[in-house]
C-alpha positions in Angstrom: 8.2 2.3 -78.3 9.5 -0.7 -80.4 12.0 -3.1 -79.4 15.0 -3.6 -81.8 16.9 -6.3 -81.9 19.8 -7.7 -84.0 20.0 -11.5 -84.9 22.2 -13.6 -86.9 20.8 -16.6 -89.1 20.0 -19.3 -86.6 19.4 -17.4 -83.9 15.9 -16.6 -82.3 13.4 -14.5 -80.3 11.1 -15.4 -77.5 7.6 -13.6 -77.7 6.3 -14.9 -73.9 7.0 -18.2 -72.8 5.8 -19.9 -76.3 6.4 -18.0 -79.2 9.8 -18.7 -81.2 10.7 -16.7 -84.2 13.8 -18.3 -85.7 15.6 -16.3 -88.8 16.4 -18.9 -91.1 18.1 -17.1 -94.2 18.8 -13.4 -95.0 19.1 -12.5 -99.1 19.9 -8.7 -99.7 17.5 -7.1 -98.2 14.8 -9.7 -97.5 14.7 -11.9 -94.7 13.1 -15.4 -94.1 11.8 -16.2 -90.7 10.7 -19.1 -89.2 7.5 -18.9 -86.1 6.7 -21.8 -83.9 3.5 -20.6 -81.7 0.7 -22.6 -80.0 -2.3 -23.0 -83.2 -4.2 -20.9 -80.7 -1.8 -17.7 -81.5 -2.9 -15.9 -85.5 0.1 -15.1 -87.3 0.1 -13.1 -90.0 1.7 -10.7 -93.0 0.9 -7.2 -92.3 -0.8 -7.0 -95.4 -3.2 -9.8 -95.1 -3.6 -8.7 -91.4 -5.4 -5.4 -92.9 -7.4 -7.0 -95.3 -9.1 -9.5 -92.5 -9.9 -6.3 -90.4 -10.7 -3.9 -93.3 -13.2 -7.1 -94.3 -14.3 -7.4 -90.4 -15.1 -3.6 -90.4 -17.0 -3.5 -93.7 -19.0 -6.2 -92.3 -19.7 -4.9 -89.0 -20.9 -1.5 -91.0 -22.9 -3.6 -93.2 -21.0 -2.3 -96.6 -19.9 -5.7 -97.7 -22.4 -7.9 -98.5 -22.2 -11.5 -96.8 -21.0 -13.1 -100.4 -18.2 -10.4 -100.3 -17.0 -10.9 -96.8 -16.9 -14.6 -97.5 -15.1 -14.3 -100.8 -12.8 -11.9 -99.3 -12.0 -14.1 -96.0 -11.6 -17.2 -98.6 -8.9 -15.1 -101.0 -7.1 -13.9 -97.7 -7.3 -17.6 -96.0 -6.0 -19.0 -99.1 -3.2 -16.6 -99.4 -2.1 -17.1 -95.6 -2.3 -20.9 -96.6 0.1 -21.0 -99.7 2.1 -18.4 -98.3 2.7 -20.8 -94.8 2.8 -23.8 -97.2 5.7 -22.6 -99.2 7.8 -21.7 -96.4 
């Protein structure tokens, strides 16, 4: 069941006792959101999320070869970076 919740720019949700997820501007229909969590908590895109476990299952199966896996980890890490980077 998922949790819905309403919030105004500003305003924030708790995710346990240290994760903050701020909304920090809305324009039509996107919405930019700010997360504060611990370095020890991943947070990621849904997208990008996929591709690091569709990489870790084609690894585990041995149908990516290492120099894939690494190139594709490198892309998505790169991605996750600018993407943080930029706001």
């Amino acid at each position: 069941m998922m949790l819905v919740l309403s919030r105004k720019i500003g305003e924030k949700i708790v995710i346990g006792n240290d994760v903050f997820i701020t909304v920090l501007e809305v324009r039509g229909d996107n919405v930019k959101l700010g997360m504060d969590a611990p370095k020890h908590i991943s947070i990621h895109r849904e997208e990008i999320y996929q591709e690091i476990i569709s990489a870790n299952q084609q690894a585990r199966s041995g149908s990516l070869p290492s120099q894939r896996l690494d190139e594709t980890l490198s892309q998505a890490s790169k991605l996750f970076l600018s993407k943080k980077n930029k706001g």
